[in-house]
C-alpha positions in Angstrom: 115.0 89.8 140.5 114.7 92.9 138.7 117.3 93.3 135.8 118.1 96.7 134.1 118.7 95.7 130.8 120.8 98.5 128.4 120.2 97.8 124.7 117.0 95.8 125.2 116.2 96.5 121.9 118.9 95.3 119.7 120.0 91.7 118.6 121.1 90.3 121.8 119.3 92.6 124.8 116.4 91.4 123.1 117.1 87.6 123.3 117.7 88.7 126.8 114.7 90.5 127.9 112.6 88.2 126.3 114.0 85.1 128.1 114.4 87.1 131.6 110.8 88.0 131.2 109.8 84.4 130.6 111.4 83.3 133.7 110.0 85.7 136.2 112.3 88.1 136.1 110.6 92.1 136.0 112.9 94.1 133.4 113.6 97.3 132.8 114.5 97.7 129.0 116.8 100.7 128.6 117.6 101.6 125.3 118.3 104.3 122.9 116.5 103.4 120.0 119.3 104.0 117.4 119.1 102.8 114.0 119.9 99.0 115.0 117.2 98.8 117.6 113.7 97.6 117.1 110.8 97.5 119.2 109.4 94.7 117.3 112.0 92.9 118.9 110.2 92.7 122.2 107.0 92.9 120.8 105.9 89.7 122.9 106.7 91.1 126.2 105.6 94.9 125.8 102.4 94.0 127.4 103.9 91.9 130.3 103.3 93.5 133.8 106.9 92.0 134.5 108.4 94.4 131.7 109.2 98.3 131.0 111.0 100.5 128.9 112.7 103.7 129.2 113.5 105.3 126.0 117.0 107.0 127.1 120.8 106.6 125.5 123.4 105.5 128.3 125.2 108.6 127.7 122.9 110.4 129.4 123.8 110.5 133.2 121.0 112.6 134.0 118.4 110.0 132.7 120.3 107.2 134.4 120.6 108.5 137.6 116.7 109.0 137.7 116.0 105.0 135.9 117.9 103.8 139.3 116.1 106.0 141.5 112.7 105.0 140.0 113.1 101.1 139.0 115.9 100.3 142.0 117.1 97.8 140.2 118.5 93.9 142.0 121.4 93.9 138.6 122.3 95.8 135.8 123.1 93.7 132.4 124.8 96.3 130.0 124.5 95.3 126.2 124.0 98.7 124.8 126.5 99.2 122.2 127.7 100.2 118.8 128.9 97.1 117.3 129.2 96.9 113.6 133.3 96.6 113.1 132.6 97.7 109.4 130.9 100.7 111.0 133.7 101.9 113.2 136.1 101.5 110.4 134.0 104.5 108.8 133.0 106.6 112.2 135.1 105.5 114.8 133.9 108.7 117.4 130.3 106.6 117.7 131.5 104.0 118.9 133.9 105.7 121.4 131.2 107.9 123.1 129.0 105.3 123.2 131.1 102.2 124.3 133.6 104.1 126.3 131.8 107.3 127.2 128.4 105.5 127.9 129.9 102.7 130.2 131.6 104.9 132.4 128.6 106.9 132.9 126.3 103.7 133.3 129.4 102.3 135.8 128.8 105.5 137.2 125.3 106.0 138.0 125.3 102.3 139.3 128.0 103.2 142.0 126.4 105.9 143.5 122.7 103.7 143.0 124.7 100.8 145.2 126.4 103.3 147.9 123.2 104.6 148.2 121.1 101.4 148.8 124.2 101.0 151.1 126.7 98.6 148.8 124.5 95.2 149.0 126.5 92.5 148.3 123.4 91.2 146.0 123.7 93.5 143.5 125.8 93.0 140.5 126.6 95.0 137.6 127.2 92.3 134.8 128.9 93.8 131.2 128.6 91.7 128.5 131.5 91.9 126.1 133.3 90.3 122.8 136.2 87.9 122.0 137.1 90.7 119.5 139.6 92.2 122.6 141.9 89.2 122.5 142.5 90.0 118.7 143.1 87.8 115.8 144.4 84.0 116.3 146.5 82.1 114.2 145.4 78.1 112.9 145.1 76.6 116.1 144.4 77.7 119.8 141.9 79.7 121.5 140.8 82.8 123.7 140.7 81.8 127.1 140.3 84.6 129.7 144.1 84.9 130.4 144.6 85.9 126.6 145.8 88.8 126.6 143.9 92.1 125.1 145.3 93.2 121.6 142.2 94.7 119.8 142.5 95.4 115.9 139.4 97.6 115.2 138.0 100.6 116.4 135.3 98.5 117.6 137.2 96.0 119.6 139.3 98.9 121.1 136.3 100.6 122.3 134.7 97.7 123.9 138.3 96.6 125.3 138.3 99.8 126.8 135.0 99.8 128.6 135.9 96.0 130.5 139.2 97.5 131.5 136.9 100.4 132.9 134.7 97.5 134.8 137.2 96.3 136.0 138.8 99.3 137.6 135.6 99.9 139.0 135.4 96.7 141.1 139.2 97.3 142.1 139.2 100.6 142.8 135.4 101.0 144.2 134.4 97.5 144.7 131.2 97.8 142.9 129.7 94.0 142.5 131.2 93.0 138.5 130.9 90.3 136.1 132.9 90.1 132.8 131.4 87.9 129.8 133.1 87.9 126.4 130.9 86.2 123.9 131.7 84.9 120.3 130.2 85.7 117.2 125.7 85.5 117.9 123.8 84.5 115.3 119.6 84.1 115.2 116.2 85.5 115.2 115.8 89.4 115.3 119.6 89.5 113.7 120.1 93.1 112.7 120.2 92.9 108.3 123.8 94.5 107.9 125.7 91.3 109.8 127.0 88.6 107.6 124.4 85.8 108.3 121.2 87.9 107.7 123.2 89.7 104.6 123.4 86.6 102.7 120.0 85.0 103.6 118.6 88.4 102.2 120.7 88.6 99.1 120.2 84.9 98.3 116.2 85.9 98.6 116.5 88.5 96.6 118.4 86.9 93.9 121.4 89.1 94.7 125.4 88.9 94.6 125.9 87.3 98.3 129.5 89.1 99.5 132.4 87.5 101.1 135.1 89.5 102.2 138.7 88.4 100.5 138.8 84.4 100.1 136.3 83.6 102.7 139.1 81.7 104.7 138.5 83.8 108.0 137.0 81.8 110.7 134.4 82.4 113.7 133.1 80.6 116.4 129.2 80.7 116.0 126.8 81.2 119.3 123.1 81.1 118.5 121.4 84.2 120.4 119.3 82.5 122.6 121.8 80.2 123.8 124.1 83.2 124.7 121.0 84.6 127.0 120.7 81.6 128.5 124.5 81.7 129.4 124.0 85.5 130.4 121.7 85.1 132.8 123.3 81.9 134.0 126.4 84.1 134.9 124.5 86.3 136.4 122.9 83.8 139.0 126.2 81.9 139.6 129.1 83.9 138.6 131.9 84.8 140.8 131.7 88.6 141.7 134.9 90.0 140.0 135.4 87.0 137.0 135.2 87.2 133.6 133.5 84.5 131.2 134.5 83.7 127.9 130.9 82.1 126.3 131.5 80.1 123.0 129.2 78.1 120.9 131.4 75.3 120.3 131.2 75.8 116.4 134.0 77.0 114.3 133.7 77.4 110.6 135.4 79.8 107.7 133.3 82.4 106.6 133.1 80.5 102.9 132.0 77.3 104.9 129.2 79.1 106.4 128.1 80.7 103.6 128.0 77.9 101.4 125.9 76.2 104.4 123.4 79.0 104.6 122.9 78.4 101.4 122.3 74.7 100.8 119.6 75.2 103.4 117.9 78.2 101.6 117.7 75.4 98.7 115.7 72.9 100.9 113.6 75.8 102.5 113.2 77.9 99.6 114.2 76.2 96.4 113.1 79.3 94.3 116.6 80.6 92.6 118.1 77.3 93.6 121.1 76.8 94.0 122.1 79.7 95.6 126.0 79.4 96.0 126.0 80.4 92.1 125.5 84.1 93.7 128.6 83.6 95.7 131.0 87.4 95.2 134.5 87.6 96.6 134.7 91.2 97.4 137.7 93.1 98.5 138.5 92.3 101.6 138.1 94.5 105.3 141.1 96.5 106.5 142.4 94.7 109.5 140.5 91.7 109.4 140.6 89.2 111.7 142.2 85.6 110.8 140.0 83.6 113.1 138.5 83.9 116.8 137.6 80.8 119.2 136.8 80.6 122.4 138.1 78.0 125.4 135.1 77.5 127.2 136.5 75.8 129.8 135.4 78.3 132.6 131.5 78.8 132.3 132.0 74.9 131.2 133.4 74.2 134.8 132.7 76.4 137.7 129.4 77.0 136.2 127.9 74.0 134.2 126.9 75.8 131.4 127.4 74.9 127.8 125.4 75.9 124.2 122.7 73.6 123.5 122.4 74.3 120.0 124.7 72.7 117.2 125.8 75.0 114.1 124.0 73.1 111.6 120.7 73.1 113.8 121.1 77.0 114.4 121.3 77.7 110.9 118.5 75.8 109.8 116.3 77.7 112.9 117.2 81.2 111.7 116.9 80.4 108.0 113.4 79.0 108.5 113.1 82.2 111.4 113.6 85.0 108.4 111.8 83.2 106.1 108.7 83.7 108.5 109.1 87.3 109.4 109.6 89.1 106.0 107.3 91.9 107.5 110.4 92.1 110.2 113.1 92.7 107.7 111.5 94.8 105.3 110.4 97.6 107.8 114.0 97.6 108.6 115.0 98.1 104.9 112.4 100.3 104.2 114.7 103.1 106.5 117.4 103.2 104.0 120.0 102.4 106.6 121.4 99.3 105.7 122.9 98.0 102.0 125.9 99.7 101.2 129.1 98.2 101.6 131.2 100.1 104.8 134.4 99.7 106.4 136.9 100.4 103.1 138.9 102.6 105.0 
């Protein structure tokens, strides 16, 4: 199969390019290169005859309609995204133009790509979305794909936006669509301004590790490569026209996970042990979530898929992963483009 992947470059695309490539899949990695891309991160497949880029931004039409034409590709699998809630907060109009803007124009070129390969039922175009639509839950429960949308951020109203466009383009045109809403990822190639990379960095470099208000808000943690896994899983099983909600199975408060982090930086790197002493209660986002999880109950059933990697054994991959790749991370501070705190309103 070939796979046009958007945002190839970034945290997740790149888990998923990687993993398509290692199974025989030929890729087409579409990306815009913005600041939270990074080549590096598909360093081991740039010289695979299965793989190619195309440096272009999804908000480009233009430059779409002619990466069909030349790579005629079997699926798209649409990551590219602004996704940094703290981000929106500050410049919401990024995030419209490319979330909203730049999935109507990839919907878009696809449709007139299928009509003119003459609709094959084959094809699918496959967004890949966040539990951050269904909003904020309360102590117990959890988002099933029934929940209904109630975003709280710029960035969960943009991407809300852009799945109710997916799916208007399957009722309205018919074009071949798959829905998957994914919990928080966490992992190799993590992009340094996201909570888990934050505090491994700051605990490294000795550094006050921030936790937004009392730490009490609580996520549901997928590890990167089990959320390609499940991508691509949809993609060969899913019903045309459903939507996914992929979980990781693992909830914990964002003090929990810190603390965590932390008690494995003192087995892996005991230098500045313990860490938690550079624990900071900082003031907290505006809007902020209470807690997300996922029902996986779906992907679980019709499709036989579940995460295959526990919380505590995730951790304790990605801590050991940064530790290993310090020439990774500090190209990527060396920009400039990361380290102050965002999303004060």
């Amino acid at each position: 199969m070939k796979l046009l992947i958007t945002g190839g470059a970034g945290f997740i695309g790149s888990a998923v390019v990687r993993l398509a490539v290692a199974r025989g899949h030929h890729v087409v990695n579409l990306d815009a290169l913005t600041y939270a891309s990074c080549l590096a991160n598909v360093a081991e497949v740039a010289g695979d005859p299965l793989y190619s880029f195309e440096h272009a931004n999804i908000c480009d039409r233009a430059a779409l309609d002619r990466i069909f034409t030349d790579h005629a590709p079997d699926a798209v699998m649409h990551l590219a995204a602004e996704s940094h809630v703290d981000r929106s907060i500050d410049g919401p109009g990024a995030f419209i133009e490319t979330n909203v803007t730049g999935t109507y124009n990839l919907l878009e070129a696809a449709r007139t790509y299928w009509r003119a390969q003459g609709q094959p039922e084959a094809f699918r175009f496959h967004h890949v979305s966040t539990d951050e639509v269904y909003g904020s839950l309360g102590p117990t429960g959890a988002f099933t794909e029934e929940t209904p949308y109630a975003p709280n951020s710029p960035y969960s109203a943009s991407k809300a936006a852009s799945d109710h466009l997916v799916r208007a383009w399957h009722e309205t045109y018919g074009l071949p669509t798959l829905l998957t809403n994914c919990s928080n990822n966490y992992g190799p190639y993590h992009f340094p301004e996201k909570l888990i990379p934050v505090v491994i960095l700051k605990a490294l470099a000795g550094q006050p590790i921030p936790i937004y208000g009392d730490g009490a808000n609580v996520r549901d943690w997928l590890y990167v490569e089990d959320h390609a896994d499940a991508l691509l899983h949809v993609l060969d099983r899913g019903t045309v026209a459903r939507s996914y909600n992929v979980g990781g199975e693992n909830e914990l408060s964002n003090l929990d996970l810190v603390q965590s982090l932390c008690a494995i930086l003192d087995e892996e790197h005991p230098d500045g042990a313990p860490h938690d002493r550079l624990i900071s209660f900082v003031a907290d986002r505006p809007g902020h979530d209470a807690r997300y999880a996922i029902d996986p109950t779906r992907i679980r059933t019709e499709l036989g898929w579940r995460p295959s990697v526990t919380v505590t054994e995730g951790l304790k991959r990605t801590v050991e992963w940064y530790l290993k790749n310090e020439n990774w991370w500090q190209a990527i501070l060396a920009r400039g483009e990361v380290g102050e705190r965002l999303g004060l309103g």
